[in-house]
Every structure is written in C-alpha cells, then in structure tokens.
N, C-alpha and C positions, 0 to 999 in steps of 0.2 A: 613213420612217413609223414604223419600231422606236422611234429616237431620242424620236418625240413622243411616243409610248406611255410611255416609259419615264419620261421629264422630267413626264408629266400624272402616273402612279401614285405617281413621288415626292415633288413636290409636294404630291400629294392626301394623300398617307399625313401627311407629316409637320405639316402641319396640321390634319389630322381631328380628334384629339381639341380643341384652339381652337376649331374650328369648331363640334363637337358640344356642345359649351359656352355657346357662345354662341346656338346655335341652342338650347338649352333653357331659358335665361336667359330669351331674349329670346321665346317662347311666354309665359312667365308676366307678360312686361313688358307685354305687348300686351292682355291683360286687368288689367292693372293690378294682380296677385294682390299682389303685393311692397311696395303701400302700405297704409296703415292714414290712417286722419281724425285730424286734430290733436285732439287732447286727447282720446284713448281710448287706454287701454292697446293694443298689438298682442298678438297673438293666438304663442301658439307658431311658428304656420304663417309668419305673416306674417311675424315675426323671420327664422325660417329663411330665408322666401325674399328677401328684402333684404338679410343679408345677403350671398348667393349670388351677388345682383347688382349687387355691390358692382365686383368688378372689369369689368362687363360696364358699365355705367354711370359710375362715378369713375376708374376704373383703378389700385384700390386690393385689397389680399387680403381677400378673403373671410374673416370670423372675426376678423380681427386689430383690433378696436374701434379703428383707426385711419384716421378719416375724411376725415384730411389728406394725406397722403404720397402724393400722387399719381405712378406708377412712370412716368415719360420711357421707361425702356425697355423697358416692357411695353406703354405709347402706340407705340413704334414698330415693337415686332415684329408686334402687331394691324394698323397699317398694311403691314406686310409681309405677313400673313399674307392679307390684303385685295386686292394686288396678286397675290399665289398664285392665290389662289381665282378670282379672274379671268380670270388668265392661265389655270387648268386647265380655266375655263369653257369659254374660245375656243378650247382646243384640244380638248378634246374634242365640241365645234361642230364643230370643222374635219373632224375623225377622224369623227364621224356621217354629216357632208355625202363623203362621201369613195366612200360608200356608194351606186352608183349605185339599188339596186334599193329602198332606205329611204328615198332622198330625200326624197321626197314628205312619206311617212310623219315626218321629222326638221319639217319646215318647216313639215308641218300642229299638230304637237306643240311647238313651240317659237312658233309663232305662238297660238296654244291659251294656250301659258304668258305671252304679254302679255298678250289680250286681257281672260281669265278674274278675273285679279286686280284689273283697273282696273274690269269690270263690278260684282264685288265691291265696293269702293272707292263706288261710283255709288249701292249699298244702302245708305240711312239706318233 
C-alpha cells in the first residue's frame, strides 16, 4: 500500500503543473473566451488568451507567433501525461475504496461525480 501512495504522489507531483495548465486553458476554452469573430480586431485579452491556448489546442508554444511547428514531443508527453493522470486516478480510487468505514461515503461521491455533470450536460 506504501508502494501505491508513493507511485500516485509521484506521478501526481510531476505532472501537476501540465495538468494545472491545462486545466486553466481549457476553463477559458469552454466559454470560448480565446476567440474573437472574423474581421474584428481582437481585443488585448482575447490575444493574451489564444495565445495561452496555443499549446493546449495546436501543440505549439505559446508567444512564439509560430502557428506551424507542431511539437511530436510535446503531443507525446501530453499523452503520457494522460495516461499518469489516469493511472493516479485509479489508484487513488483503489487507496479511497481501501477504506472500509468511507466506502460508502467514496461510491456515493464518485457516483455524485458521473451523474452531476451529464445532468449538467442535459441543461440547454
């Protein structure tokens, strides 16, 4: 059980920042803040935030006005980092459930966390 702890917190650590990244990206992506309408100037904001989402979107750096250069191995440590995040998922699934006197408490919060969003989802 040490062993899982230890493989989830490093795991978790050394992707958190990627992940923290992208989970702020991708908040501004979902409202769309990052675009601007064709044939209007963009706006400060909206420059800043596109280009932000540059690597989170094309897999290109951020700031670097180059809209081509798509990094292979920035695509593949994202996918690595995809498979981490996963994998720290289910183990700390496993290490929750582990827990006799939470269970409940883990199954009703993790069932909670499918339902909630797909209700969401159902709201036009």
């Amino acid at each position: 059980m040490n062993k899982l702890r230890q493989l989830h917190l490093f795991i978790g650590c050394f992707f958190a920042p990627l992940l923290l990244y992208f989970t702020i990206t991708g908040t501004w992506q979902i409202f769309e803040l990052h675009k601007h309408p064709r044939g209007v100037t963009p706006t400060v904001s909206q420059k800043l935030l596109n280009s932000l989402s540059s690597a989170h979107l094309d897999g290109v750096m951020p700031f670097s006005g180059n809209d081509e250069a798509h990094s292979l191995a920035f695509r593949i440590f994202c996918e690595l980092m995809a498979a981490g995040f996963i994998l720290t998922i289910l183990l700390g699934v496993q290490m929750a459930l582990q827990n006799q006197k939470l269970r409940k408490t883990v199954l009703l919060s993790m069932s909670l966390g499918l339902i909630i969003p797909i209700v969401f989802l159902m709201i036009v």
